[in-house]
N, C-alpha and C positions, 0 to 999 in steps of 0.2 A: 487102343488109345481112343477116347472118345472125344470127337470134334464137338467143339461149342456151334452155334448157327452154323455151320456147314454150308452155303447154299442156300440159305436161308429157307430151310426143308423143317425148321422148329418152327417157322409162322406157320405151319401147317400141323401139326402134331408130330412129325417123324423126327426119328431123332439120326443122326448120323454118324454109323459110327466107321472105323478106320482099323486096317490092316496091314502091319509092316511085315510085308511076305519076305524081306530079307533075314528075319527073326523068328516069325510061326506060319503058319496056313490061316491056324484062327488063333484069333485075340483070345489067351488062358483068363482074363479076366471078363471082358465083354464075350467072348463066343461069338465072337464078330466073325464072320467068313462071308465070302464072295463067290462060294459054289450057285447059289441060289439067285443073284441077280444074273452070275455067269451065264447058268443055263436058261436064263430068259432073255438074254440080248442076243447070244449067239446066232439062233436061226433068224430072229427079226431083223438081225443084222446081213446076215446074207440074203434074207428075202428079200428086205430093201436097198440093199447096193446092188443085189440082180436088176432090180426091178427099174434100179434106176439109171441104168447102162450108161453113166456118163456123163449125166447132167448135173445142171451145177448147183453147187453143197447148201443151196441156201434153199435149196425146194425142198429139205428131207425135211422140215417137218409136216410138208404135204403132203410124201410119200408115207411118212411113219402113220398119221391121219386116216389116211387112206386105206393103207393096212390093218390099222383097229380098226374101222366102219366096216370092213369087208371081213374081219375075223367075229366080229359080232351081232353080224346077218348075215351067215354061213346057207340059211336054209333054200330064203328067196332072194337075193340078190337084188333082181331086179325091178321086183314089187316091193320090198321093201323100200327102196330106191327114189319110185314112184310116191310112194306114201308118203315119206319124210318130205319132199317136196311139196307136197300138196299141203303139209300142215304148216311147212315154213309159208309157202306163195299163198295159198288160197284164203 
């Protein structure tokens, strides 16, 4: 079944579509399935409720934040850290 604005995710180009898992896995008409966002919140989702051991629910998007920045300065962390500061401050 394909949602109209959904989330308003068409003012961006995506479109959203929808699975009644009490009928299929995936949508016979869209091939809509939920394997593939599945397997991408999964671990992010336990990394960040580890991570966030408790605190309260209105900081995940500065834990999720945090998690992209540090999954995509894997190499130096630290100097990369440094640098991005310096081109915000300096």
């Amino acid at each position: 079944m394909l949602a109209k604005d959904f989330y308003g995710i068409a003012h961006y180009g995506y479109t959203h579509n929808t699975v009644n898992h009490s009928e299929d896995f995936v949508d016979p008409l869209t091939q809509a399935h939920t394997q593939w966002i599945e397997s991408l919140w999964r671990p992010l989702r336990l990394k960040v409720v580890k991570n966030m051991c408790g605190t309260f629910p209105d900081l995940l998007p500065k834990y999720l934040t945090e998690t992209w920045y540090r999954g995509i300065n894997k190499s130096d962390l630290f100097n990369v850290f440094l640098r991005d500061i310096a081109e915000v401050f300096v």
